[in-house]
N, C-alpha and C positions, 0 to 999 in steps of 0.2 A: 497448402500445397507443398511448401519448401518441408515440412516436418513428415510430410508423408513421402517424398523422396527420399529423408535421410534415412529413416525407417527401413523401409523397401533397399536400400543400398545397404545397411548393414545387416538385414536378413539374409542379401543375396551374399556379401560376404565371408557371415558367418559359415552360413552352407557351403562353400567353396572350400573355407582353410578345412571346415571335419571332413567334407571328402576327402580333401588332400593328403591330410595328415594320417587319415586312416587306410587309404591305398600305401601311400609310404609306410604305415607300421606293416601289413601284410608284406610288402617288399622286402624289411627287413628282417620279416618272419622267415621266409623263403630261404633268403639269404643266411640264415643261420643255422636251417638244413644241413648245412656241411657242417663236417667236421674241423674241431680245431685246428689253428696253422699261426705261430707265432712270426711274425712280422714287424719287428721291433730295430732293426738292426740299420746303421748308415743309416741315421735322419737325415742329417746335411743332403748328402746325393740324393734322398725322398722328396726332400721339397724344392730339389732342385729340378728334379724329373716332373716334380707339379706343375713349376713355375714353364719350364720350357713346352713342354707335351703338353698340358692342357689348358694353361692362357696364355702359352706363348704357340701353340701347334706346330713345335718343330718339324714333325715329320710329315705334314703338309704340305710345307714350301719347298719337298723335294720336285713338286709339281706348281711352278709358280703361280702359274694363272689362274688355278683353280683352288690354291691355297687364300689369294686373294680375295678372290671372291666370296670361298666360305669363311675369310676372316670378319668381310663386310655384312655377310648374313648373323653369325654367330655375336663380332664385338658390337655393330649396331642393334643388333635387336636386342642387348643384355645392356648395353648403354640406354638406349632412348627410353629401355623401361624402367629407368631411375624416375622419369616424369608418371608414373604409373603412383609414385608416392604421393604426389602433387595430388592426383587422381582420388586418389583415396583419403586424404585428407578431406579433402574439398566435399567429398560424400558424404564424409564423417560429422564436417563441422557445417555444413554446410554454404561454407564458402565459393569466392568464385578466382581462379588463381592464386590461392593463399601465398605463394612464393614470390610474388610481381614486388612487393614492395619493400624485403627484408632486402633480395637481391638488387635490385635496380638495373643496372646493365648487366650485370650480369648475368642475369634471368634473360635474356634478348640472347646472348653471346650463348646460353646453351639450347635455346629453344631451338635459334637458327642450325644448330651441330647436329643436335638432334633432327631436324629436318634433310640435313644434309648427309645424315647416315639413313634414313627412312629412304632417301632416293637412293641411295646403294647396294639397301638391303631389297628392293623392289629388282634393282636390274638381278642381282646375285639370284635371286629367287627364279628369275625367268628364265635364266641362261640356264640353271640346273634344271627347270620343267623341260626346256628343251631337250637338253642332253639326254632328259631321262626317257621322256616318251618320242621325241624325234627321231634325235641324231641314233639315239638305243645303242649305246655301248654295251660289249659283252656282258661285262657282269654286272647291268642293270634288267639283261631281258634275260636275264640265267634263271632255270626253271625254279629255282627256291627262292623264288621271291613273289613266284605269282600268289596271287588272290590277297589275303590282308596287307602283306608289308609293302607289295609294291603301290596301294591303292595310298595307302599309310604317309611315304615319303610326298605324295603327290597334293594328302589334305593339308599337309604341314605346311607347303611351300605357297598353297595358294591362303591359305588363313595367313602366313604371315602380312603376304599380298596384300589383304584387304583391312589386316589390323594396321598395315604401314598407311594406306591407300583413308581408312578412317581418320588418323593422327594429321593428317595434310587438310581433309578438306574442315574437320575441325578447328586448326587453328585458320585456316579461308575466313569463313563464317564468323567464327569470332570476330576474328581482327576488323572484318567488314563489319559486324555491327556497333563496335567501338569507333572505326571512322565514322559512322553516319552519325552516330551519339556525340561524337566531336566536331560534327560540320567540317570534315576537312574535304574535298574537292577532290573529287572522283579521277579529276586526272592526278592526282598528285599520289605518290608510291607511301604506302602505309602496312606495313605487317611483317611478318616474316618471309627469311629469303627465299624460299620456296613457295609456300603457301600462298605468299602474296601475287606469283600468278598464275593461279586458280579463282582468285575474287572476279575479273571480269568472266567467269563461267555463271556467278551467282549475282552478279550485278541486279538483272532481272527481276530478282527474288525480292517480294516486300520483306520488311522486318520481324513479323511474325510467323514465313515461310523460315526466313533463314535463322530465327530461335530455335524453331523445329529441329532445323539441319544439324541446330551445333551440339541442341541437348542429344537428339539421335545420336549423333556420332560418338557424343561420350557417352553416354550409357553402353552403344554398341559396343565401343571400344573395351572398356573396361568390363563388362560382361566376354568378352569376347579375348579377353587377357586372363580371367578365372577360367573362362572354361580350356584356353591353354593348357593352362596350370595343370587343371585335372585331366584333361588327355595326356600328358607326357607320363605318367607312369604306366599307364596303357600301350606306348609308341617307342619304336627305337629310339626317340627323342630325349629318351631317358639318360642317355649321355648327355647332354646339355650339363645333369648334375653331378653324374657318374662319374664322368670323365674326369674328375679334379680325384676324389679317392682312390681311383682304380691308378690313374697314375702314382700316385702316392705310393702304392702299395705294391706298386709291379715287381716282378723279380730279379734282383740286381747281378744274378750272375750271369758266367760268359754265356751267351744263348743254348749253346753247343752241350751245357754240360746238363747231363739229367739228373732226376732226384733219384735216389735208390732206396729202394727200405732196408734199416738195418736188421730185418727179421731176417729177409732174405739172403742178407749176406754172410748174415752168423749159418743160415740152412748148408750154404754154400759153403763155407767152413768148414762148419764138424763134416759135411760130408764127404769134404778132401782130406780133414784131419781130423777123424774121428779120436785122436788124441787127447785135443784139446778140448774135449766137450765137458764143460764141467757136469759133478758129480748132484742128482737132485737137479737139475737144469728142468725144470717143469713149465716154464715160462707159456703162456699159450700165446700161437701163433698169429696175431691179425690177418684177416681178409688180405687176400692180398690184389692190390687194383681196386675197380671201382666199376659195380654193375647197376647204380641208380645213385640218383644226384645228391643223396647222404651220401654214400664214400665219398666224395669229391669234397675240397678243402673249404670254404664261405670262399674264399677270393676267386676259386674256378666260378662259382655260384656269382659271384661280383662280377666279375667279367663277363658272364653272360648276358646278365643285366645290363652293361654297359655297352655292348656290340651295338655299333654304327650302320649294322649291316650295308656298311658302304660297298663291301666285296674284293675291297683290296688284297683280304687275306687269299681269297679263290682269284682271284686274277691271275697270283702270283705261285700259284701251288701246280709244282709242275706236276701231278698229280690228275688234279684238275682240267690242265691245258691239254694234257695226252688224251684225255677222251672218259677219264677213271671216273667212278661217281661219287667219291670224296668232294666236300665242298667246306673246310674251313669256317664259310659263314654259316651251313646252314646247321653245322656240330653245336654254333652257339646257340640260334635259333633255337636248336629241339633242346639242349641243357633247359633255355629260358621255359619252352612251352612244357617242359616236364615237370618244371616246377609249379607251373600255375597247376596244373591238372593235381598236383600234389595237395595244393592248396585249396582247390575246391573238393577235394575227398576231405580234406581236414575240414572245412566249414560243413560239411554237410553230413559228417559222422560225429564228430567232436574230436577225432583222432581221426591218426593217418593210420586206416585200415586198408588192407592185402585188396589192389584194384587187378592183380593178374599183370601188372605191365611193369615194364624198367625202362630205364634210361637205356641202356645194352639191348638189343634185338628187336625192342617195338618203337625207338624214334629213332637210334642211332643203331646202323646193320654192320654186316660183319664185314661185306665187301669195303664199305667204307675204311672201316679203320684198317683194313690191311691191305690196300692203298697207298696210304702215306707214307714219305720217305724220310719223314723226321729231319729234313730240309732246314727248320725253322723259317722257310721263306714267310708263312703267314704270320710270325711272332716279330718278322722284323718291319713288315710293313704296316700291320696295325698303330693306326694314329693315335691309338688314348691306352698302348701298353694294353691288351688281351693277348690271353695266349693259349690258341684251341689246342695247341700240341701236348700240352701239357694232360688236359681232358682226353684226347685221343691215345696217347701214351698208358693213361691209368685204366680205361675201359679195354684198351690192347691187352694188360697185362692180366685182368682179370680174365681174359678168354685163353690166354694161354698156362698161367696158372692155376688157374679155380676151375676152368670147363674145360682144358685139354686139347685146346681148338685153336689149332694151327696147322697149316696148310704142310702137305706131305716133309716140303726141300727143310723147313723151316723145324722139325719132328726130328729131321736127321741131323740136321747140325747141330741141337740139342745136344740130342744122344750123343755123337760126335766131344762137341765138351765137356760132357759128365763126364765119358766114359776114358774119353783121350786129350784130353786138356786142352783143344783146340778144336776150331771146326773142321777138320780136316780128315778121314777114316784112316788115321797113322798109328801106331802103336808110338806112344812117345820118345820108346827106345829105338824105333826106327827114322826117325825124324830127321837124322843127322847123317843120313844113308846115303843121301845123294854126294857128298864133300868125297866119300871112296872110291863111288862110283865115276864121279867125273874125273880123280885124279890119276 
């Protein structure tokens, strides 16, 4: 029986890590959709942006209480599943506790921590159910979230629930049938600080009910910890892992300042100083902007993937709050869902062949992006370093570059500084007209 467990356990988690590993190579497939973007530069301040933003979530405890909370869901539930290793040994070799006797108390001193973070990560989990589906703050009932993502944040919170809720009455059971097997006296206190009261709920229970109990809970557990594993590259939850790179790699300049191409700026150039154009200058011209998720750089493509769709960025987008239909989180959303769509044209032709759609005009529309007021408010509130504005800026520039497609006021200001060096319809020798006039 014991050999056919072990069996059965390492079947089930061989099939766990290929799935795993095989969603994560497509993810990185995706991810490398875009085009290059060297990112090399200030290490020190990279790992330091790692260390604070995503194990330290600096920009969380701008909001304390609820920084709290998800530090109790996020560092317990990444802590207590250090005992997942235990777990997995113990499947492996067939053991029962393999760690009880190398550790000694100290094995006690972390079960009980661990216990103590499962009841944290338990209240944390409830408070955000509520918030999400009760109390409904604006930008949890905001229309881009309905149907998968919002169902999505809700399977997350109650699975943790019951993978916390399994780890508790597991160690119950246990520890109850080690007291009976030691004869110790049903009134006297035996097991872990938690767990232990939950035993008078299974007191009742013979010892062949409460084997049941314990072997169920671990199998469930650890079954129910694999199958985690391979929902989170499916689920926003994909920060969990995300969120350590994308900080790493986020953009260290001042918010405020944009990228420019230098195609562009040489256009702009010769065409004020047709002088300097050098001679044989044949150079061809890149794309310029970005109308499907190849023009966009792997790190916009990262950042999508990494979106918490928490809605901080659309909370905070005055844009958004006026009534506009830009929404920050759902720019990232359609990036992400562009890309799977991308991915299954690639598995199902063997190449990525002409499906008729782009990233520009059939996920992400026109009113959207000329909407936004290039604020940076959604670049400064994002928790794990995304930055929709950046995507919004490059798909901008492709409609008004490459398709022509900008709204009348925005046509003439143009014209205006092609033609007169400012936006303003002056002759630039006339500019200086008023200083006569007034004196």
């Amino acid at each position: 029986m014991q050999i056919a467990q072990q069996i059965l356990f390492i079947v089930i988690t061989g099939i766990a890590v290929w799935l795993f590993a095989k969603k994560v190579k497509e993810i990185r497939a995706n991810i490398r959709l875009g085009r290059d973007e060297d990112i090399s530069d200030n290490k020190p301040q990279r790992w330091r942006n790692l260390l604070l933003l995503a194990f330290g979530q600096k920009k969380m405890f701008r909001y304390p209480l609820v920084a709290v909370l998800h530090f109790f869901v996020y560092a317990g539930f990444i802590i207590i599943n250090i005992e997942v290793l235990e777990i997995v040994l113990d499947g492996l070799f067939g053991t029962h506790r393999l760690f009880v006797k190398p550790l000694g108390n100290v094995y006690d001193f972390l079960i009980n921590s661990f216990e103590i973070l499962a009841v944290l990560v338990i209240i944390g989990c409830v408070v955000f159910l509520i918030r999400r589906n009760f109390i409904k703050l604006r930008r949890f009932i905001s229309h881009d979230l309905d149907g998968w993502p919002r169902s999505d944040a809700n399977y997350i919170l109650i699975t943790e629930i019951i993978l916390m809720l399994l780890f508790l009455t597991l160690n119950a059971s246990d520890t109850l049938l080690i007291k009976r097997a030691a004869f110790v006296s049903e009134s006297q206190s035996f097991g872990f600080v938690v767990s232990v009261h939950l035993q008078p709920f299974l007191n009742g229970l013979g010892n062949g009910t409460l084997e049941i109990i314990e072997r169920g809970c671990w199998w469930l557990h650890i079954v129910g910890i694999f199958a985690f594993l391979n929902y989170l590259p499916y689920s926003k939850h994909l920060h969990i892992i995300l969120a350590f790179p994308n900080a790493y790699y986020g953009r260290l300049k001042p918010p405020g300042e944009m990228e420019n191409m230098p195609s562009v700026q040489k256009e702009v150039l010769y065409a004020m100083q047709p002088e300097v154009v050098p001679a044989g200058d044949a150079e061809p011209t890149k794309k310029f902007g970005a109308k499907d998720v190849q023009d966009l750089s792997w790190k916009n493509l990262m950042d999508a993937y990494s979106c918490t769709e928490c809605g901080r960025c659309t909370a905070a987008c005055p844009a958004n709050i006026t009534g506009k239909l830009l929404s920050p989180r759902k720019i990232m959303m359609d990036t992400r869902d562009r890309m799977e769509d991308l991915r299954r044209n690639i598995k199902k032709n063997g190449e990525a062949k002409e499906d008729g759609k782009t990233l520009l005009h059939d996920y992400i529309s026109v009113e959207e992006l000329r909407a936004c007021t290039t604020c940076n408010a959604c670049v400064q509130e994002c928790p794990v370093s995304i930055n929709p504005l950046d995507i919004i800026l490059q798909l901008r520039r492709y409609l008004v570059m490459e398709e022509s497609n900008a709204p009348q006021e925005w046509s003439a200001m143009f014209s205006n500084v092609e033609n007169n060096f400012a936006p303003w319809k002056f002759s630039p020798d006339d500019r200086d007209k008023w200083v006569s006039e007034t004196s």
